[in-house]
RODO-2510 file (C-alpha; in nm, 4 decimals, decimal comma):
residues 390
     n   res          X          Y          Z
     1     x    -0,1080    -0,6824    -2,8974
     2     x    -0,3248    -0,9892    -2,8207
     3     x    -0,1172    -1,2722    -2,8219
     4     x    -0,3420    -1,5959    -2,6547
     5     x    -0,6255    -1,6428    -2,4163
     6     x    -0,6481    -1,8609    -2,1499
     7     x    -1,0282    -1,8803    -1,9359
     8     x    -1,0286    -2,2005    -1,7094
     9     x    -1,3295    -2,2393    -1,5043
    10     x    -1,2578    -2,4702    -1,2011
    11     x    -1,5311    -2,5812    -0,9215
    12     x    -1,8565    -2,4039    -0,8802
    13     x    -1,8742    -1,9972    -0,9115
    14     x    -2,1570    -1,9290    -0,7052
    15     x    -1,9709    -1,8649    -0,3491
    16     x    -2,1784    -1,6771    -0,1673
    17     x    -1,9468    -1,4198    -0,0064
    18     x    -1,8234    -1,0754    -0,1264
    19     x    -1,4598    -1,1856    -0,1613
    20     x    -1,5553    -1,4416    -0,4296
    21     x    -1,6555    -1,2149    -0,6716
    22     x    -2,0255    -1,0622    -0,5103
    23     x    -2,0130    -0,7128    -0,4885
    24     x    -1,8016    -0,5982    -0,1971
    25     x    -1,9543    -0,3650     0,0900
    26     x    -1,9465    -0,0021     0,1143
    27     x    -1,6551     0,1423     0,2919
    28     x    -1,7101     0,4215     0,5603
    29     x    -1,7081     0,6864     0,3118
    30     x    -1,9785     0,5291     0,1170
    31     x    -1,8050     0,4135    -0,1849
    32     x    -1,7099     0,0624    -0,3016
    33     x    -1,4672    -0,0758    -0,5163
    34     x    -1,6671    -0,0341    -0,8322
    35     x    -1,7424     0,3304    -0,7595
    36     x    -1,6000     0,6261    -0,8963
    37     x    -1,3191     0,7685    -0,6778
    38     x    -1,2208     1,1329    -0,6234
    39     x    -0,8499     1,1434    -0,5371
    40     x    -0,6310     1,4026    -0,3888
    41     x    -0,3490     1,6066    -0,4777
    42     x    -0,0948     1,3742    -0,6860
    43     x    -0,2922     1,1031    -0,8605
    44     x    -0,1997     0,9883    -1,2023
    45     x    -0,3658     0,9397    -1,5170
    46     x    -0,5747     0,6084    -1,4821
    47     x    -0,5364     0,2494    -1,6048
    48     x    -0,7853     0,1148    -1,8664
    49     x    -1,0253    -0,0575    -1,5896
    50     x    -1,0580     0,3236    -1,3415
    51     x    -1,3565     0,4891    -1,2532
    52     x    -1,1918     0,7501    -1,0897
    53     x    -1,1284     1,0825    -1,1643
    54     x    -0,9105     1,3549    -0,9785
    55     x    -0,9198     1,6025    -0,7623
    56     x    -0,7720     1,8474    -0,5276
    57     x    -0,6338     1,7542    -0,1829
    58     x    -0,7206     1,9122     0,1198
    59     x    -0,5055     2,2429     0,1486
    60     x    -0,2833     2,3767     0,4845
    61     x    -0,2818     2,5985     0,7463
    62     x    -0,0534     2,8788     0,8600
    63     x    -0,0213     2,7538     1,2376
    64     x     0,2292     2,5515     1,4077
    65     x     0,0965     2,3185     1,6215
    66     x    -0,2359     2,3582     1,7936
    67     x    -0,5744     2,1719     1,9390
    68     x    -0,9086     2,1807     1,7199
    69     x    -1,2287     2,0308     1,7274
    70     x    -1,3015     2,1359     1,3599
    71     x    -1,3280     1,9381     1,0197
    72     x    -0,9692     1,9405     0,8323
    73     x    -1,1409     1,7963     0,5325
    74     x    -1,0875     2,1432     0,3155
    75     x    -0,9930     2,1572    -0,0437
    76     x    -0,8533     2,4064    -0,3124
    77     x    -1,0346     2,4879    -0,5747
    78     x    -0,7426     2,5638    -0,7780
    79     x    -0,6896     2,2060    -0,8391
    80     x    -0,3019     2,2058    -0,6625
    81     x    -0,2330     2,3113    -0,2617
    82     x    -0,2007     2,6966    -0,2419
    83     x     0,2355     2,7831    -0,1200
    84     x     0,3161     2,7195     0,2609
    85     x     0,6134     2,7816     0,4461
    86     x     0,7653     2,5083     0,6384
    87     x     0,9138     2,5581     1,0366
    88     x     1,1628     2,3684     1,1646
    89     x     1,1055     2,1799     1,4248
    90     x     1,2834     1,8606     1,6588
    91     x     1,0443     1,5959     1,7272
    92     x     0,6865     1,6000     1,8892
    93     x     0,5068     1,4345     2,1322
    94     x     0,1274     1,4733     2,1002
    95     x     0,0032     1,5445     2,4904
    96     x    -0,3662     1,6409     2,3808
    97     x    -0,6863     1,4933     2,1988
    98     x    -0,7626     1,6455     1,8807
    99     x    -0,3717     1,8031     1,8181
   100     x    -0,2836     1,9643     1,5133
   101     x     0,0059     1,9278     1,3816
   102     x     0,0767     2,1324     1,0344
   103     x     0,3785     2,3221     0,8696
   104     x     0,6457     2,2050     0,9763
   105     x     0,9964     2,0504     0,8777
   106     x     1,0606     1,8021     1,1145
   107     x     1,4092     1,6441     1,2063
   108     x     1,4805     1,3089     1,4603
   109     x     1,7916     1,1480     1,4792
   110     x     1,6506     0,9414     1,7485
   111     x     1,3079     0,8433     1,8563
   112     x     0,9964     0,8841     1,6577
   113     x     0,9984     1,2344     1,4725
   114     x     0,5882     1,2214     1,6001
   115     x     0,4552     1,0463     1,9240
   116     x     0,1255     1,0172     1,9446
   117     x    -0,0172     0,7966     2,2363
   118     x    -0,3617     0,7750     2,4133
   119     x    -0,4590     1,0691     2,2472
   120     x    -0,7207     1,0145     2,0161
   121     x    -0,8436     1,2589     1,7101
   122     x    -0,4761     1,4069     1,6255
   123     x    -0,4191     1,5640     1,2827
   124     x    -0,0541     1,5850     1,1325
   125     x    -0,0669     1,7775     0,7638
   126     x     0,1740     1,9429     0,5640
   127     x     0,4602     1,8272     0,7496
   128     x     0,7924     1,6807     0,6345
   129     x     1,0130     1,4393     0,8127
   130     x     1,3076     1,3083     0,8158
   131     x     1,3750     1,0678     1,0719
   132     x     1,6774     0,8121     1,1711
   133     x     1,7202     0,6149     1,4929
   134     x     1,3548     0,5470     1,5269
   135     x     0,9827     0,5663     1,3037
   136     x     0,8738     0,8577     1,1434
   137     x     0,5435     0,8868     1,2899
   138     x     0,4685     0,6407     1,5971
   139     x     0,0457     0,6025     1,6440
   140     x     0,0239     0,4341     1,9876
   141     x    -0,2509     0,2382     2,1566
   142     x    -0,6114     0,4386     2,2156
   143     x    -0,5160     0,7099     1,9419
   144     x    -0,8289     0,6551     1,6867
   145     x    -0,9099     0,8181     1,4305
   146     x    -0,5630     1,0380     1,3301
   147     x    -0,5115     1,1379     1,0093
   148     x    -0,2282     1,2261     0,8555
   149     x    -0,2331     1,4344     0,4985
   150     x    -0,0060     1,5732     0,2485
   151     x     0,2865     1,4533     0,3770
   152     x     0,6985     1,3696     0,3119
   153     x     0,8555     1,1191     0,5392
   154     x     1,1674     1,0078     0,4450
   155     x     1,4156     0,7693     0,6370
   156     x     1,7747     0,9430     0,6060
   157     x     1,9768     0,6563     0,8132
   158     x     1,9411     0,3975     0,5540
   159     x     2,2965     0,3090     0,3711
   160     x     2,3492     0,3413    -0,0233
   161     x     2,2723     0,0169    -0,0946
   162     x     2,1646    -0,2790     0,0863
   163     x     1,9161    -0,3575     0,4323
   164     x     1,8630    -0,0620     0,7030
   165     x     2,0077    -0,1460     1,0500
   166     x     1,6826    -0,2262     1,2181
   167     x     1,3525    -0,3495     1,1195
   168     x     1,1889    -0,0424     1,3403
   169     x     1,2961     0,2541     1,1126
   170     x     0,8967     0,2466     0,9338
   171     x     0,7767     0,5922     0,8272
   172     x     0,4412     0,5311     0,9737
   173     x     0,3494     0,2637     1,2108
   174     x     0,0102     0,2216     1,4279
   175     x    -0,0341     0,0283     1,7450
   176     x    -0,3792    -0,0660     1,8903
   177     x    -0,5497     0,2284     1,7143
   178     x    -0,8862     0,1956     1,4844
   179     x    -0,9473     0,4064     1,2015
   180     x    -0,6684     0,5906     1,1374
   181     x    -0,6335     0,7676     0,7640
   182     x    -0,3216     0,8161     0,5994
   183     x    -0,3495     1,0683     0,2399
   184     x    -0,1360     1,2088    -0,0297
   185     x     0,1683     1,0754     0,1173
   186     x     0,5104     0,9941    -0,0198
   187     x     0,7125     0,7505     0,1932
   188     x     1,1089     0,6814     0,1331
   189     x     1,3273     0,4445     0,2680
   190     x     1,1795     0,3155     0,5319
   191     x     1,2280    -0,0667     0,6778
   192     x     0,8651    -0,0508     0,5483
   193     x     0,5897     0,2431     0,4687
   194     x     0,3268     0,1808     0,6515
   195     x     0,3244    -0,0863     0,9378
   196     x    -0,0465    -0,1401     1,0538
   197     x    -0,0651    -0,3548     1,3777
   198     x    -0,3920    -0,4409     1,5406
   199     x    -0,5279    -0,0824     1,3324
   200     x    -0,8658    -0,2021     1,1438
   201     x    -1,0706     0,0098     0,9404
   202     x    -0,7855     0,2035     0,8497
   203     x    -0,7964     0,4245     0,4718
   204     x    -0,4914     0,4307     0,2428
   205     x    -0,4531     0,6284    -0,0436
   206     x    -0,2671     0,8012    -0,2754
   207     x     0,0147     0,6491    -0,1483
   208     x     0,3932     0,7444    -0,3400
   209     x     0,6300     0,4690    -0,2243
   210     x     1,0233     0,4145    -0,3070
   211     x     1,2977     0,1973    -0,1790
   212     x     1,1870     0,0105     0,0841
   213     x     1,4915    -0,1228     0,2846
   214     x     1,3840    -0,3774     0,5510
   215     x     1,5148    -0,5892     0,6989
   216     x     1,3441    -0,9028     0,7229
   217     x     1,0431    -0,9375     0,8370
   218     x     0,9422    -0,5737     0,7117
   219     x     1,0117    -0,3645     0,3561
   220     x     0,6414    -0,3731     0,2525
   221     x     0,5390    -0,0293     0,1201
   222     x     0,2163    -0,1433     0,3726
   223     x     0,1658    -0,4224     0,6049
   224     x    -0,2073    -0,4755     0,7168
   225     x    -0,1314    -0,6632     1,0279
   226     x    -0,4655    -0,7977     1,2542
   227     x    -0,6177    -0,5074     1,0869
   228     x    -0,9582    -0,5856     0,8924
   229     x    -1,1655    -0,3749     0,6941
   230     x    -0,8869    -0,1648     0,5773
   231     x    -0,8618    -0,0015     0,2556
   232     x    -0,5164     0,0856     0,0323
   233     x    -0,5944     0,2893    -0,2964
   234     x    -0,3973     0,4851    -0,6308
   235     x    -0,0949     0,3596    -0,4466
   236     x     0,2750     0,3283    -0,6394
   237     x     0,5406     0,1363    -0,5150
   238     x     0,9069     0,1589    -0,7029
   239     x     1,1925    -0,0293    -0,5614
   240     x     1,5400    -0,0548    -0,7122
   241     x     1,6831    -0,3181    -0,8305
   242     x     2,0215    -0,2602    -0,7108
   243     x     1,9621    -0,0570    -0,3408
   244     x     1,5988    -0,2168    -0,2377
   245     x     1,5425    -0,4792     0,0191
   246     x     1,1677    -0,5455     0,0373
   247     x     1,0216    -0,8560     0,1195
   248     x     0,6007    -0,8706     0,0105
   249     x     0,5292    -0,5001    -0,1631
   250     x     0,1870    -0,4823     0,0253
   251     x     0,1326    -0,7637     0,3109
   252     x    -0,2103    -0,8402     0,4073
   253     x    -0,1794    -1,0584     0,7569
   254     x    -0,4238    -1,1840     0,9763
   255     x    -0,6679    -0,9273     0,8640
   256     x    -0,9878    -0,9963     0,6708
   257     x    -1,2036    -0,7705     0,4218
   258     x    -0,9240    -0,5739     0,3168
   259     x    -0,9821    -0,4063    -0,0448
   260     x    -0,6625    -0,3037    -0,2659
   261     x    -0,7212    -0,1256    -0,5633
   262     x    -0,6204     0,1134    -0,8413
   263     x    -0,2069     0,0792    -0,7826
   264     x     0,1341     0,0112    -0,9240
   265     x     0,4028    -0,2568    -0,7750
   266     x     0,7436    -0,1881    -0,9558
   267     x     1,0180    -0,3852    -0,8558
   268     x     1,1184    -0,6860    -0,5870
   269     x     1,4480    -0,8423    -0,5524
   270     x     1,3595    -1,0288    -0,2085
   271     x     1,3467    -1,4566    -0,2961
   272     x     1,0257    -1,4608    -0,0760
   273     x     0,8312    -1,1673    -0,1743
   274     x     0,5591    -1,1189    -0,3697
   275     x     0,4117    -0,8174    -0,5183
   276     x     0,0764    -0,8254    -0,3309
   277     x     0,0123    -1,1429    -0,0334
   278     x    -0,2919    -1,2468     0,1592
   279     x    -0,1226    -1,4200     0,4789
   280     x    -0,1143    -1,5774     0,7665
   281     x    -0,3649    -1,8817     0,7379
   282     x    -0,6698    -1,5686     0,8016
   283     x    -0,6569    -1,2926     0,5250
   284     x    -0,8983    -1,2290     0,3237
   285     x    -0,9912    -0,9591     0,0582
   286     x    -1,0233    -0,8483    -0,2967
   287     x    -0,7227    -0,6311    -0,4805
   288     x    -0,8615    -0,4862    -0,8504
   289     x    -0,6519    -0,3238    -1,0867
   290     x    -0,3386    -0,3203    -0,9367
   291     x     0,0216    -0,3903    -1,1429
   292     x     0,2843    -0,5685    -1,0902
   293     x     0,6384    -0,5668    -1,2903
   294     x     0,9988    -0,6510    -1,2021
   295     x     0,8667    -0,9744    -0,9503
   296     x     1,1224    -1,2139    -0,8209
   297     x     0,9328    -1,4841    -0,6116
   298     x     0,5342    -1,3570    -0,7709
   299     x     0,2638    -1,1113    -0,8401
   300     x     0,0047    -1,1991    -0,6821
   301     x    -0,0254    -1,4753    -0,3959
   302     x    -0,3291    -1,6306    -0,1434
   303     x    -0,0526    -1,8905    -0,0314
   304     x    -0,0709    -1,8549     0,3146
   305     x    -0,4306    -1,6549     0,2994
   306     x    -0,7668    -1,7316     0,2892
   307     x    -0,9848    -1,9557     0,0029
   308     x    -1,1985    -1,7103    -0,1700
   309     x    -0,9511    -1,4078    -0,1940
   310     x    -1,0774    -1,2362    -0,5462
   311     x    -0,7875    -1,0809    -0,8160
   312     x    -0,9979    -0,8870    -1,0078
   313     x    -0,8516    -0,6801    -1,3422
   314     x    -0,4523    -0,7486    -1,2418
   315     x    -0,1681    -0,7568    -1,4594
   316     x     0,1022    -0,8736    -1,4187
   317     x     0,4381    -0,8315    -1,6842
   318     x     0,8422    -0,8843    -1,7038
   319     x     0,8593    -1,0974    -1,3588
   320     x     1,2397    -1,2270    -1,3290
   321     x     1,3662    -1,5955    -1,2694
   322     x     1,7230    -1,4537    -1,2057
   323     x     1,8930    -1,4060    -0,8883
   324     x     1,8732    -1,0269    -0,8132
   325     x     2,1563    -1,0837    -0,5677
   326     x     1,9659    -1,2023    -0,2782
   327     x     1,9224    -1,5821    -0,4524
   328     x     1,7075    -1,7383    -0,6749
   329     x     1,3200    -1,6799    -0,6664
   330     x     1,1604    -1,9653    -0,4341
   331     x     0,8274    -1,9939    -0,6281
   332     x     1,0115    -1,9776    -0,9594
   333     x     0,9065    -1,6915    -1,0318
   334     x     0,5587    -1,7869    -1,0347
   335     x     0,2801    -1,4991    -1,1584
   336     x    -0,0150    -1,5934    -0,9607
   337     x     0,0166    -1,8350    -0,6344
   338     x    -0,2795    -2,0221    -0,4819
   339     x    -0,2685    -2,2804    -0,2072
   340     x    -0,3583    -2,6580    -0,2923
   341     x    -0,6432    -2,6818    -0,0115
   342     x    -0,7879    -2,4199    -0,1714
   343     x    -1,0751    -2,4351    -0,4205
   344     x    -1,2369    -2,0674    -0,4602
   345     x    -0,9597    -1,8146    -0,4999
   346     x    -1,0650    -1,6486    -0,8133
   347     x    -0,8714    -1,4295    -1,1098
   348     x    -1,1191    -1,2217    -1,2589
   349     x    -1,0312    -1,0743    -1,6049
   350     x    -0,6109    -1,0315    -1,5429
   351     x    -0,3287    -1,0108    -1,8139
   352     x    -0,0015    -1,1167    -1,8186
   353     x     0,3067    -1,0015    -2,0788
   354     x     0,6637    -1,1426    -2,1511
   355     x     0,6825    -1,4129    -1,8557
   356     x     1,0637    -1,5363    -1,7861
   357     x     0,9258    -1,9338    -1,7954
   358     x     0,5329    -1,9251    -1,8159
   359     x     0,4717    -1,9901    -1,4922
   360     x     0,1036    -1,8329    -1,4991
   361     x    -0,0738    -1,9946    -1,2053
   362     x    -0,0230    -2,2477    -0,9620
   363     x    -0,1761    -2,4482    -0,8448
   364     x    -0,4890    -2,4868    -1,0986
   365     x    -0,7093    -2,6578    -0,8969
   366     x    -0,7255    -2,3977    -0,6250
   367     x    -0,9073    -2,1362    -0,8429
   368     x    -1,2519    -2,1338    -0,8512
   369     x    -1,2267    -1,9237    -1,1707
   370     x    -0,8885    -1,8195    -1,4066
   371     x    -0,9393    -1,5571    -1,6765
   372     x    -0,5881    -1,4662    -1,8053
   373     x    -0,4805    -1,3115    -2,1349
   374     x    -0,1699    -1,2106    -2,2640
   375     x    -0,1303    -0,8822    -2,3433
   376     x     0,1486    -0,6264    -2,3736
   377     x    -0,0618    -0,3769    -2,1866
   378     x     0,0459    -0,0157    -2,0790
   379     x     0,1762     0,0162    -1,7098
   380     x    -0,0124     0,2200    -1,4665
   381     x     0,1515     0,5557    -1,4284
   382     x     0,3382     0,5714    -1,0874
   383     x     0,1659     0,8061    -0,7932
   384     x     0,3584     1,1591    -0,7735
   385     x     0,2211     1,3565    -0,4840
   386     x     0,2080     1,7046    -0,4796
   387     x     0,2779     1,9182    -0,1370
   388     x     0,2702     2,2795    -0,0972
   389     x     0,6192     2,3437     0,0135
   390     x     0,7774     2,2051    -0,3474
***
């Protein structure tokens, strides 16, 4: 139910770049943020502001591991991924360009459970992973364009409760590579998802996140690190209260038109981090219809960003000013966080329900624009990805 409106208008709203509210460019694929989106195996139902609609994700293979040239970009038409057996399997190191790795069940109790380095063009699908002692899949330097699809990778060295030993025990990290693509993937555990460093144009989506452990600096579900012109889309994130230890949900450093869209941030019990972050004095981007419940320290922040950064159709509900046991929230427990140098960041038609202290936005004067409402909207449903061995 409608409760109040708030619409401030700060500064002039004619900024002539996408990320203040002109129409962002057209992604590789040839489809922006206000374009319909087909989505693989595993999406959810939509929030009120999606264009998308669903679809089936690419299906698998019968083979082990093997080198091919050809297009893995198949799909079911029965609308789910036909039955596949799993074989297991210790861990891999790719030694050849365009590797395919597919079917297996994949266990590492040290090392990477996947290697891939210098080799560029490597596909990893239907495969699940559990890995301890090192990542779960480990994209080196001059390995472009891998793609990894319909995937479990699941950290099994993490304690009950509590931080995971090291900050290097990330399902997925990438090192020096452009372009890689990561689909229909559900990541557990990990001292973060996905850890992106120096990896632009890289595509996100349909992304099934839970219980990120850290430590410190990781425990995003993804961190775009030096890597521009990525894209993360129809993304969950849930992270429990009581055995979490994120710090930002999704971390956008040093990397510049970087689009974030169609998702669901549940749960942060870290002081410092915030649900989504532009950071590192260059990031720069727009995120659209993402939510954000269960925030400590904030929603949605272009702190330690870039001025112009665009919030477009975000909600934000139920943030906490409590300690969660790792101290009290350092922004106190602010919604939205700007930057007071900055004049253009802009909040495009957003909503906001049952705040602990009505801390809305800070600090005014940074926003070029501020359209908020309260409203005791429905959640986005979280991301549940289907794979054909379950």
């Amino acid at each position: 139910m409608k409760r109040s409106t708030v619409i401030a208008m700060v500064g002039a709203l004619g900024v002539g770049s996408w990320a203040c509210g002109e129409t962002p460019p057209v992604d590789e694929q040839g489809s922006s943020s206000d374009a319909s989106t087909t989505l693989g195996v595993g999406s959810t139902s939509q929030g009120p502001h999606d264009t998308g609609s669903d679809d089936a994700s690419p299906t698998g293979a019968t083979s082990t591991t093997s080198t091919s040239s050809d297009s893995v970009d198949s799909s079911s038409e029965s609308g789910g991924p036909p039955p596949c057996e799993l074989t297991p399997s210790g861990p891999i190191v790719v030694d050849a360009d365009d590797q395919v790795i597919e079917d297996l069940h994949i266990v590492s109790a040290r090392g990477a459970a996947i290697t891939i380095e210098g080799h560029p063009g490597v596909t990893i699908r239907n495969v699940w992973i559990e890995h301890a002692g090192g990542p779960g899949i480990s994209i080196g330097a001059g390995s472009t364009d891998v793609r990894i699809e319909n995937v479990a990778i699941e950290h099994t060295g993490a304690p009950a409760q509590g931080e995971n030993p090291s900050d290097e025990l990330v399902n997925i990290e990438c090192y020096g590579s452009e372009r890689p693509t990561i689909t229909n993937a559900r990541l557990v555990r990990g001292s973060s998802g996905v850890y992106l460093v120096e990896c632009p144009d890289a595509m996100l989506s349909v992304l099934e996140g839970h219980d990120f452990r850290g430590p410190f600096p990781r425990g995003q579900l993804v961190q775009f690190d030096k890597s521009s012109g990525s894209v993360l889309e129809d993304f969950s994130v849930i992270n429990p209260q009581d055995s979490s230890w994120p710090e930002d949900n999704v971390n956008v450093y040093q990397s510049v038109d970087v689009e974030i869209r169609r998702g669901l941030v549940d749960g942060n019990n870290s002081p410092s981090g915030v649900g989504v972050i532009f950071d590192g004095d260059e990031a720069l981007g727009v995120v659209e219809d993402v939510d954000a419940i269960r925030m400590g320290n904030g929603c949605f922040s272009d702190y330690a960003g870039s001025d112009g950064v665009v919030f477009r159709r975000t909600r934000c509900r139920e943030n906490i000013c409590e300690d969660q046991g790792r101290g009290l929230p350092l922004s106190n427990a602010l919604m939205w966080a700007g930057h007071p140098e900055y004049t253009q960041i802009r909040i495009e038609d957003s909503q906001y329900f049952a705040s602990c202290n009505g801390n809305l936005v800070w600090p005014e004067e940074s926003f070029a624009v501020i359209e908020l409402e309260e409203e005791d909207f429905p959640l986005r449903e979280a991301i549940a990805v289907e794979l054909c061995w379950e």
